[in-house]
C-alpha positions in Angstrom: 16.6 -18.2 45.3 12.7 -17.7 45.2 11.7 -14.9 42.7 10.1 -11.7 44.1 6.4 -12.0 43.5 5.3 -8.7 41.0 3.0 -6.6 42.2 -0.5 -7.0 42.6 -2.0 -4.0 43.1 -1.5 -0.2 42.8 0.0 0.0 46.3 2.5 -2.3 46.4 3.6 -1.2 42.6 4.4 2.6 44.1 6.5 0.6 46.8 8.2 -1.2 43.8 10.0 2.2 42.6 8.3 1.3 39.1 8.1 4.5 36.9 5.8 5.2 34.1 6.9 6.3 30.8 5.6 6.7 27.3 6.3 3.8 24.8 8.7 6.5 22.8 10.4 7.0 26.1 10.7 3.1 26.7 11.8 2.2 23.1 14.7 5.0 23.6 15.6 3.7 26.9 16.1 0.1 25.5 17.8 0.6 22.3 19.9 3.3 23.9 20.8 0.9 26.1 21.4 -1.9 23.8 23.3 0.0 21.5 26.4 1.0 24.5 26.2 -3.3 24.9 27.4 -3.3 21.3 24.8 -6.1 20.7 23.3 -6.9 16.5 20.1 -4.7 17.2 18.4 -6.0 14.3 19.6 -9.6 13.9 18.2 -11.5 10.7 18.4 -8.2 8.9 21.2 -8.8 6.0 22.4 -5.9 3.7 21.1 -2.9 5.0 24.0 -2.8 8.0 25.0 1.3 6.3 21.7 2.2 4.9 18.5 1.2 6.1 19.6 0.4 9.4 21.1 3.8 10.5 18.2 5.2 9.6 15.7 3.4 11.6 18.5 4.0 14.6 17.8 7.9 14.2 14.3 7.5 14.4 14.1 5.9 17.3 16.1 7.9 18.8 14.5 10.8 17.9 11.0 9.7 18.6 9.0 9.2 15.3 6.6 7.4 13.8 7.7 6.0 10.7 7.3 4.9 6.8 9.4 2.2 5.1 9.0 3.1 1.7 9.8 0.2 -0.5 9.2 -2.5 -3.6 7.6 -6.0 -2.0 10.3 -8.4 -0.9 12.4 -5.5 0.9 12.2 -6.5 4.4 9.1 -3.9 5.4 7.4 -6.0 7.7 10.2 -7.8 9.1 11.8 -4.3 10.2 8.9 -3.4 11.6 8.5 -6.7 13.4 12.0 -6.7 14.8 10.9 -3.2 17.0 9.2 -4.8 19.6 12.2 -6.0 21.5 13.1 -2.3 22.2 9.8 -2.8 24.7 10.0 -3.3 28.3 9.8 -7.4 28.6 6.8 -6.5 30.8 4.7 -3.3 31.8 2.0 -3.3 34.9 -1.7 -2.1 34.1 -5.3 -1.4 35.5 -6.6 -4.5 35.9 -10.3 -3.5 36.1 -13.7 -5.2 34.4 -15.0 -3.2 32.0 -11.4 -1.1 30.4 -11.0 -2.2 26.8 -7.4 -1.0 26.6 -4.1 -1.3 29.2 -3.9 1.8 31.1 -1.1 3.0 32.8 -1.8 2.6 36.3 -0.3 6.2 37.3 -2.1 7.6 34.5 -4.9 6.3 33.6 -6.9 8.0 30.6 -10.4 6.1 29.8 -13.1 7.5 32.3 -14.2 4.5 33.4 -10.4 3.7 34.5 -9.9 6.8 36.3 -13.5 6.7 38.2 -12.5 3.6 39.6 -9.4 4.6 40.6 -11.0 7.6 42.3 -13.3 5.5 43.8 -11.3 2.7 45.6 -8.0 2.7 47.7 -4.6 1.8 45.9 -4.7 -1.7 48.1 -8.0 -2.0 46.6 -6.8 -1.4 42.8 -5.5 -4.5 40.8 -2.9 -4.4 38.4 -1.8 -7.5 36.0 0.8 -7.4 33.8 1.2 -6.9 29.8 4.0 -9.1 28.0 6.2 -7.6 25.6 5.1 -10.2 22.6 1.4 -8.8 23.3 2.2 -5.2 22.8 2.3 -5.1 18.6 -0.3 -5.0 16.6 -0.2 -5.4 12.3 -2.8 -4.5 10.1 -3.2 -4.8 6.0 -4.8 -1.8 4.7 -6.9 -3.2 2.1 -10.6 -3.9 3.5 -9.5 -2.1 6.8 -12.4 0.1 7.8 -12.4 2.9 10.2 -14.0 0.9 13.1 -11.2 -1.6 12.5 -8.6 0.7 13.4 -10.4 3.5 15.3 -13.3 2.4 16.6 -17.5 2.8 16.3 -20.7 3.1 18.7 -21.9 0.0 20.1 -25.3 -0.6 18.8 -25.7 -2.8 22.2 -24.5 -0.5 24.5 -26.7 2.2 23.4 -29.9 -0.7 23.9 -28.4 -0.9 27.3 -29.6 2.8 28.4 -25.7 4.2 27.1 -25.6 7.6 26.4 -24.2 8.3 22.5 -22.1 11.1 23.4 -20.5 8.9 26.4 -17.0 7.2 26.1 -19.0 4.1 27.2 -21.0 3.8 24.2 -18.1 3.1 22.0 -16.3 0.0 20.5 -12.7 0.9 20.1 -10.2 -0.5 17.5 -6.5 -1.8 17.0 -4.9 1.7 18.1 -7.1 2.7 20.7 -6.3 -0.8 22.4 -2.5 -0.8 21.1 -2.5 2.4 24.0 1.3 1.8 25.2 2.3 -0.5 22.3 3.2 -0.5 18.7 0.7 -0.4 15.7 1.6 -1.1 12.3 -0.5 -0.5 9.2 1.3 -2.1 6.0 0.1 -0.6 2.3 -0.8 2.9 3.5 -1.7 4.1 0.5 -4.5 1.5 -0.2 -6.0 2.5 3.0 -9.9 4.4 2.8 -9.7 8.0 2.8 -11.7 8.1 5.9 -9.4 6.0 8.1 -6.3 8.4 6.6 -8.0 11.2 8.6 -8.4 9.6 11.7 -5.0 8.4 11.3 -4.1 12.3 10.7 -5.9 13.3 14.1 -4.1 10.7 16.0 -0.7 11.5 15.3 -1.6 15.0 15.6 -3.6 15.3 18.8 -3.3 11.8 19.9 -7.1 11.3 21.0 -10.1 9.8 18.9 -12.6 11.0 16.8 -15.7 9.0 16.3 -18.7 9.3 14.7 -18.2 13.4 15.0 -18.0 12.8 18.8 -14.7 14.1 20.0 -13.4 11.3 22.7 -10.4 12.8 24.4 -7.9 10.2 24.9 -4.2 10.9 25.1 -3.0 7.9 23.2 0.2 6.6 23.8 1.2 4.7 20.7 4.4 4.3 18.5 2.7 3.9 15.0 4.3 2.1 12.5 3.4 2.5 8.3 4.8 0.4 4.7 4.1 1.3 1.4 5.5 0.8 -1.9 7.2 4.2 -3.7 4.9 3.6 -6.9 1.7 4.1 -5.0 2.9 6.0 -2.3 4.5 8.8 -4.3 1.2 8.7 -6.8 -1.0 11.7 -6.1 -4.4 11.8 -4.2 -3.0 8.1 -2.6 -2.1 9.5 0.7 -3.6 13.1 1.9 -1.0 15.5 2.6 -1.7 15.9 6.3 -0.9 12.4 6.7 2.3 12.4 5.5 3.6 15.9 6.7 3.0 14.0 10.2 5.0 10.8 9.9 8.4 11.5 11.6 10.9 9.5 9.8 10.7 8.0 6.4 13.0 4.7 5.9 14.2 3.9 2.4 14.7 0.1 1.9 16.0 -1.3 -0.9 17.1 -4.7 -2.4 20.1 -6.3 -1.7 23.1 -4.0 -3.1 25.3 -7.2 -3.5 24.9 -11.2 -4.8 26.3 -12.8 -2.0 24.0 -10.9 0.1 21.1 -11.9 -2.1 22.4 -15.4 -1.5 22.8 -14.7 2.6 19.4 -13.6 2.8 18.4 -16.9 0.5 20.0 -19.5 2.7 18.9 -17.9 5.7 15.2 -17.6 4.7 14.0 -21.0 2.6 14.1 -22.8 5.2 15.0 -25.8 3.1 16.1 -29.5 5.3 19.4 -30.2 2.9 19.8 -33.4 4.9 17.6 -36.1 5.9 17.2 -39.7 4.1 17.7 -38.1 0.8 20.5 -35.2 0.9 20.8 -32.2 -1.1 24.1 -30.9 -1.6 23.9 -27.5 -3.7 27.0 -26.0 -5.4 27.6 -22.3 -4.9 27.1 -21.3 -8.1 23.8 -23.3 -8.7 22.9 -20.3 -5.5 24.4 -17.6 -7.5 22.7 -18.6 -10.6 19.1 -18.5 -8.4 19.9 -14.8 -6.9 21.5 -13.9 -10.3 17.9 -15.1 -12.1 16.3 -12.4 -9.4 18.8 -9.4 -10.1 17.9 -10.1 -13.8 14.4 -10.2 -13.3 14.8 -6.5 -11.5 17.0 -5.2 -13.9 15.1 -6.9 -17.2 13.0 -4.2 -19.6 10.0 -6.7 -20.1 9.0 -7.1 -16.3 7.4 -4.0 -14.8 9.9 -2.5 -12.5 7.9 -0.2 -10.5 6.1 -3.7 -8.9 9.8 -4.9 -7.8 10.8 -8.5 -7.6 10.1 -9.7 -4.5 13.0 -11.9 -2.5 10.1 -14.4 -2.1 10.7 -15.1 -6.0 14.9 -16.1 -5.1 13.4 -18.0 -1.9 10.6 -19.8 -4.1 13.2 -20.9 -7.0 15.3 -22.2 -4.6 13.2 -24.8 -2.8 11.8 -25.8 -6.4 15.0 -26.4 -7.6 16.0 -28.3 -4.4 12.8 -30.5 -4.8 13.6 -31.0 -8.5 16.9 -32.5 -7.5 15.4 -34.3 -4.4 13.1 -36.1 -6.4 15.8 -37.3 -9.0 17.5 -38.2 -6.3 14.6 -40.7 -4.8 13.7 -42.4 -8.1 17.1 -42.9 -8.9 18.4 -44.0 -5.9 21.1 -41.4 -6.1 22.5 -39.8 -2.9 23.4 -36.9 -2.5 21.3 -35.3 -4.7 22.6 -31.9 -6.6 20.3 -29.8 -8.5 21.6 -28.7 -11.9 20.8 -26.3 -14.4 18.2 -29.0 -16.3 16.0 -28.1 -12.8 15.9 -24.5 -13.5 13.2 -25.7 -16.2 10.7 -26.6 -13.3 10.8 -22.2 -12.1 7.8 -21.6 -14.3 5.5 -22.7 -11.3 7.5 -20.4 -8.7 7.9 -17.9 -10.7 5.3 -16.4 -13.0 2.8 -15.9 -10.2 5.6 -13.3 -8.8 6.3 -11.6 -12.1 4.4 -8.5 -13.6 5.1 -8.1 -16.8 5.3 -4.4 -18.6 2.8 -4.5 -21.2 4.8 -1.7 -23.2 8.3 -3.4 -22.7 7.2 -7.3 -23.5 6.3 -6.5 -27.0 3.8 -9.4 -26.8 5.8 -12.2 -25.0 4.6 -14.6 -22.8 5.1 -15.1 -19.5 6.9 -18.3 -20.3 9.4 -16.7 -22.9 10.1 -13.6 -20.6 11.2 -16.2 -17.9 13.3 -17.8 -20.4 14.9 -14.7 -21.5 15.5 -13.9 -18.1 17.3 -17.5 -17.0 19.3 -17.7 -19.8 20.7 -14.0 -19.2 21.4 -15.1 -16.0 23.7 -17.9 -17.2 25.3 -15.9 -19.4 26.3 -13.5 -16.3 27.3 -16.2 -14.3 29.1 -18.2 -16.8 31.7 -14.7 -17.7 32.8 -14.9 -14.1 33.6 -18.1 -14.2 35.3 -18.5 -17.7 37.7 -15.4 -16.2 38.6 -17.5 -13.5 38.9 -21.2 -15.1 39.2 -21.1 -18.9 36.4 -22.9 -19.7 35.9 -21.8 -22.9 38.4 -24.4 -24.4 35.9 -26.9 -23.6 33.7 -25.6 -26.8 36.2 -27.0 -29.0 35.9 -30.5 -27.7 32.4 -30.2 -28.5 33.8 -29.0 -32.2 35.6 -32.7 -32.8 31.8 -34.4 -32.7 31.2 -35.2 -29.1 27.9 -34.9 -28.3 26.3 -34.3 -24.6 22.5 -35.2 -23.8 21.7 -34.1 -20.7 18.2 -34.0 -18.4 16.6 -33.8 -15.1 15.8 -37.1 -14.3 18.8 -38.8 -16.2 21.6 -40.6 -14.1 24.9 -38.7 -13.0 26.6 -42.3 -14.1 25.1 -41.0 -17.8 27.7 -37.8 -17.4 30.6 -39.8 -15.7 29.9 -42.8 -18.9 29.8 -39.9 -21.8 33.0 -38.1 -20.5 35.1 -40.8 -20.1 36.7 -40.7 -23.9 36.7 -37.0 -23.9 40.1 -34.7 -23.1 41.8 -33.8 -20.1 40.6 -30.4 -21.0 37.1 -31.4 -19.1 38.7 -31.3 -15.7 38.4 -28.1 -15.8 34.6 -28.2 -15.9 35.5 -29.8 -12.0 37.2 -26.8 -11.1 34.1 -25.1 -9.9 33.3 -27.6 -7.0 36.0 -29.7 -6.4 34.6 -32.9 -5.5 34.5 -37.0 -6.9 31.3 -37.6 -6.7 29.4 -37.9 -10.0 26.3 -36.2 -9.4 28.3 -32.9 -8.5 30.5 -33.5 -11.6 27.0 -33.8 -13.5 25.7 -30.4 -12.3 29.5 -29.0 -13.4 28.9 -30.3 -16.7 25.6 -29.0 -17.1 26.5 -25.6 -16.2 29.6 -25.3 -17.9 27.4 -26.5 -21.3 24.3 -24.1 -20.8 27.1 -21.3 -20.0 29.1 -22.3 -23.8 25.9 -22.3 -25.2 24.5 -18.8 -23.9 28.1 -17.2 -25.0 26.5 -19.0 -28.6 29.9 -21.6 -28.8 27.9 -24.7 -29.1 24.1 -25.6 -30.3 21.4 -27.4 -28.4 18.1 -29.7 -29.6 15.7 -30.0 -26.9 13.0 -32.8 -26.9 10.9 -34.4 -24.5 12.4 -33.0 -21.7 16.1 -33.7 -22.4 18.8 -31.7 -24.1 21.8 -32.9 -26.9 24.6 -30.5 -26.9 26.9 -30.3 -29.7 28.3 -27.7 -32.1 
């Protein structure tokens, strides 16, 4: 069946039945809708099913603007991004020369808009159409100036004979031509004093101040703010009249749970695990990754009010993959498995994404604090897993002068080789993946050794890249 052609012009949209509504109006509609299908209204979003996302539902619902108030790596952006698909898939407008923004062809609110309309029969009145993807708009605050955002007079306007006082003689910005969309501004509090206040008088009175000439425009805008609590809550960062006018203010956090940590991880990186050279990864190589991150956030030499972003889990991840992958090439090895010997390639993901407290590191370098952090990490993750296998018993094979060299770029035939006049006692080790293949029983090994020697059972000597285990 041949699709209905949309309407054209102003006339044959009134014989459409199409009604105007305000974005707010729209946005309820929609997720109202949505949320009677029982569909995921945020899909991608992992963790924040009972906290963050309630929230957000409320303020829909109840028509604000909003804040997401949280440390880097929560998810700000991404929430905010996810909104749009509460839009209309497609609203009409004024087509007309000359109007910088999309005016709602029942209402329109620029003057040259609405002279034209008076001016010309609805036949004679063209309307396009405004997609859904086109109707968001994101801005950084840092840089952002007022004529970014708001607008300024057009020096070439007013060469053209424009009065200054005129609608005409302006330039608008971002929210002006957002009019029936969604703006966001991310980092509110780095934003210029200045632009705060125009903010202020649009959420307020919804029209545009520029340049001291009032400019009366009813703006129809759901607008859309992140900042981080450390800034946010410090004093003099955001003017009072600012905030006392954002509706609803959404509290994200980090993920409450590992395995959500590790959800969010696998669904993010991004990494190809097959291909020519295959990665296979053992789950607790993935908890070890997230459990390096919940350290990092919990650890007293890393300033805590900067946050640990989930970038820093997502970065270690696909370092440690590559670290494996390229063991795997030069050795011809397939699959390859990453081990704990990779985890000493992080220092090029990771200290970039680290602040350090300058009162809590007590002098230690970047490198060290990593360090600390890793090996607290496979101390954590090692506990669990002594509870549930008995691995501990291995130490005492270790006690009877077997020694264990291990490294990055050595063979998993070096592991199988070195075991093979050890004690039953080692299958244990294989407990944690079950699997034959000797580069997954090589990353068992290695973990189950830095785990005996972070509970201080055995002793290491690193050199040169590789590391002898032994008591």
């Amino acid at each position: 069946m041949t699709e209905k052609p949309k309407p054209a012009t102003l006339r044959q949209l009134r014989e459409s039945g199409w009604q105007s509504k305000t974005v707010k109006r729209e946005i309820y509609d929609n997720f109202l809708a949505a949320l009677a299908r029982g569909e995921d209204l945020f899909p991608g979003i992992v963790g924040y099913e009972d906290t963050v996302i309630p929230e957000i539902n409320l303020a829909l619902l109840s028509g604000h603007d909003m804040l997401f108030l949280g440390e880097k790596g929560q998810g700000k952006s991404r929430l905010m991004r996810t909104l749009p698909r509460f839009l209309d898939a497609e609203i009409p407008y004024l087509d007309i020369p000359g109007v910088a923004i999309h005016e709602d062809p029942y209402g329109p609110i620029s003057t040259i808009a609405r002279r034209f309309v008076a001016e010309h029969s609805e036949e004679q009145t063209p309307i396009a159409w405004w997609q859904r993807e086109d109707r968001y708009a994101e801005r950084l605050s840092p840089g952002t100036k007022f004529a970014d955002v708001i607008g300024e007079i057009d020096p070439a306007k007013l060469a053209g004979g424009v009065s200054m006082s005129t609608e005409e003689a302006l330039h608008f910005g971002l929210i002006p031509r957002m009019h029936r969309g969604i703006f966001a501004m991310n980092e509110l509090p780095e934003l210029d004093e200045l632009v705060q206040v125009g903010l202020f008088n649009i959420l307020e009175e919804r029209d545009v101040q520029i340049r001291g000439y009032p400019i009366k425009f009813d703006i129809d805008v759901l607008i859309l703010f992140s900042a981080n609590p450390a800034t946010y809550n410090r004093s003099g960062k955001v003017i009072p009249q600012l905030k006392d006018r954002i509706g609803s203010v959404i509290h994200t956090h980090y993920p409450r749970e590992r395995d959500q940590g590790i959800a969010i991880l696998d669904q993010e990186a991004g990494v190809e695990l097959g291909g020519e050279y295959p990665v296979v990864v053992p789950y607790f190589m993935k908890q070890l990754i997230e459990q390096i991150t919940a350290q990092a956030r919990k650890s007293k030499y890393i300033d805590q009010q900067s946050g640990v972003s989930a970038r820093f889990s997502i970065a270690n991840y696909r370092v440690m993959i590559a670290s494996a992958r390229q063991r795997s090439v030069v050795l011809k090895e397939r699959p390859a498995v990453p081990r704990i010997s990779d985890l000493g390639h992080l220092y090029s993901s990771s200290l970039g994404k680290l602040e350090l407290d300058l009162m809590g590191s007590h002098q230690m370098s970047e490198r060290q604090v990593l360090d600390a952090v890793v090996a607290e990490a496979i101390k954590d993750v090692f506990n669990e897993y002594v509870e549930e296998h008995g691995l501990a018993e291995i130490s005492e094979i270790l006690s009877r002068g077997v020694k264990v060299e291990v490294g990055d770029m050595l063979p998993s035939a070096h592991y199988a080789e070195r075991l093979k006049r050890v004690p039953p006692a080692w299958n244990k080790a294989f407990d944690l993946n079950a699997s034959s293949d000797p580069a997954v029983r090589a990353s068992c090994v290695e973990f189950v050794l830095a785990g005996l020697y972070s509970l201080d059972r055995i002793s290491r000597n690193q050199q040169h890249g590789r590391i002898e285990y032994s008591v």
